[in-house]
Residue, then its C-alpha position, 0 to 999 in steps of 0.5 A: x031463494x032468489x031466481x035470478x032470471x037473465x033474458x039476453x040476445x042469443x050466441x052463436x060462433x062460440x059466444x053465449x051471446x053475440x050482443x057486446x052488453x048482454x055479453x058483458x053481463x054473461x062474463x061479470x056473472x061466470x067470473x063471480x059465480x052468479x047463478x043465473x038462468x038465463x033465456x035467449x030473447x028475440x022479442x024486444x017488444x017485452x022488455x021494459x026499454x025495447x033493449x037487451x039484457x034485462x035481469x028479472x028477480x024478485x027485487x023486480x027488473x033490471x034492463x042495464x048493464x049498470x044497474x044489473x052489475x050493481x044489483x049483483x054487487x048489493x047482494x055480496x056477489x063482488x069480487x071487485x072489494x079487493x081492488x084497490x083506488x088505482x085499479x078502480x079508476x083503471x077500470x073507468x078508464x078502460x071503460x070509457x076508452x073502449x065506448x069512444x074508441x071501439x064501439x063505434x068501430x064495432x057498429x060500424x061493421x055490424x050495421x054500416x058495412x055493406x059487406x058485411x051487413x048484406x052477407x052476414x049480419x041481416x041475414x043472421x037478425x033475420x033468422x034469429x028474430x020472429x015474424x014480424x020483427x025481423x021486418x023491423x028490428x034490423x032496419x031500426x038498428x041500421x038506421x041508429x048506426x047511420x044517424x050516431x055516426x052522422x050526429x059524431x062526425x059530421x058535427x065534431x069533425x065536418x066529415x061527411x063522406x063514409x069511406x073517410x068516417x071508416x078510416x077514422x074509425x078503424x084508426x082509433x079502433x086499431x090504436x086501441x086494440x094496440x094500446x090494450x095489447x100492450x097494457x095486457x102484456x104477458x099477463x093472463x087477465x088485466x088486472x093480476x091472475x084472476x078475472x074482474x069486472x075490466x076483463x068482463x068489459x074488454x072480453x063483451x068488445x074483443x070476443x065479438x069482434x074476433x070470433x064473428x066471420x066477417x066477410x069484410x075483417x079488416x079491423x079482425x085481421x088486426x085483433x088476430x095480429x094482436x096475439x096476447x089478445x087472441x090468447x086472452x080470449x081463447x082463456x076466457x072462452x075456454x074457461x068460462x064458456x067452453x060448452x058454447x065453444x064445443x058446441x059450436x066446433x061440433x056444429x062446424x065439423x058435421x057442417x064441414x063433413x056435410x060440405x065435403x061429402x056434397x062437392x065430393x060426390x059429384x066428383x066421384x061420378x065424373x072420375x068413374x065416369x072418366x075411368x070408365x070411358x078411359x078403360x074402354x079407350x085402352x081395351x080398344x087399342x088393346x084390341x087393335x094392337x094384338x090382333x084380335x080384332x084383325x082376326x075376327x074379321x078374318x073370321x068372318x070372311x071365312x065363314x061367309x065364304x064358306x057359306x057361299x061355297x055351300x050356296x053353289x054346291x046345292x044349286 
């Protein structure tokens, strides 16, 4: 029998995957029922284009989205002979839309914001790529980011300066998330009641893109607002992928256990330490305000006189 053999960049935050073609390729198979064993890569010095995902079987190696998706078709896992010619070229056009439209968005907050890539992404690549790629990869990926949004804009539409190509960017992102908000409607997946290869290709751009903790979310914040989407995600997530979800919400409980218990023990010691300084302060002025204090002393004036007494008598 046929191993199927898929290296992909490894999950985190609920996904299987956090790269958009390496999860493209996750949901086409779990749609299909495609048997996969599938490895977390970091080390992109062995597969054949320096890039992810690359399916390895005995027909030989794979390493695009394309021609991964047409070797599953070649051998009968298709679920797509059902669509019809309108539905087909729905499909290529969503496709395209979204590469012109939120890709470059997506890259845009993965490699050009600052915010972002100092906070969140380096770090992220830096743990999850060994010595000594992680010196290498994260750098090459951000100056690729630079040079496409130079080459796309300065040249088609003579903008230089960044903040103005983010403006653009997130404009055409935001028209497109809205426009695919409402072309799903109340509908559970694109095209009818069962997932296909366009549901693979707008969840690889969509999940990302909501369940990554930005520190900068402005384009999230308006995929959230987008509610039938969110919906849509959370379906395929849950269904589909739903030991990555539980694994990552146990992950976030111990982690929040964790945090509460280390900002709530410091507080516990200042509030004994308070009570305790309190509880003095009151059993003060309890002692002064019933006497007992008052009547010590006299006490002792007593006594001390009374041991002088003592003195005289024996001299």
């Amino acid at each position: 029998m046929d191993i199927l053999q898929l290296n992909v960049w490894k999950g985190d935050w609920g996904l299987p995957s956090v790269d958009v073609e390496c999860l493209q390729v996750l949901a086409h198979a779990k749609f299909n029922g495609i048997p996969l064993k599938v490895n977390t890569s970091a080390n992109l010095f062995k597969t054949p284009n320096g890039k992810l995902p690359v399916l390895k079987c005995n027909a030989g190696t794979f390493d695009t989205v394309k021609s991964i998706i047409e070797y599953f078709r070649k051998i009968n896992y298709n679920t797509e002979y059902e669509l019809k010619g309108k539905q087909c070229s729905k499909v290529l056009a969503y496709d395209a839309m979204l590469k012109e439209k939120l890709f470059p968005a997506l890259q845009f907050i993965w490699w050009i914001d600052e915010k972002n890539v100092n906070e969140l992404i380096r770090p992220w690549y830096y743990k999850a790529l060994p010595f000594p790629l992680k010196l290498y990869y994260p750098g090459k990926f951000e100056r690729e980011a630079h040079a496409m949004f130079e080459m796309l804009h300065s040249v088609k539409d003579d903008i230089t300066d960044m903040t103005a190509i983010e403006n653009k960017v997130y404009s055409e992102a935001q028209k497109c998330l809205t426009m695919l908000s409402i072309n799903l409607g109340e509908l559970d997946y694109f095209l009818g009641k069962e997932p296909t290869v366009l549901d693979a290709i707008v969840y690889s751009y969509l999940a990302p893109l909501l369940k990554t903790p930005l520190p900068n979310p402005a384009l999230q914040n308006h995929l959230k607002a987008c509610t039938n989407l969110v919906k849509y995600i959370s379906r395929i997530s849950d269904t589909f992928f739903g030991n990555e979800c539980r694994e990552y919400t146990t992950k976030e409980n111990v982690q929040d256990t964790r945090k509460y218990s280390e900002n709530e023990f410091p507080n516990k010691r200042r509030n004994q330490i308070i009570a305790g300084v309190f509880a003095t302060l009151v059993m003060s002025i309890y002692t002064f305000s019933t006497g007992i204090l008052e009547v010590s002393v006299k006490d002792n004036e007593i006594l001390n006189i009374a041991a002088e007494d003592t003195s005289t008598d024996d001299e």
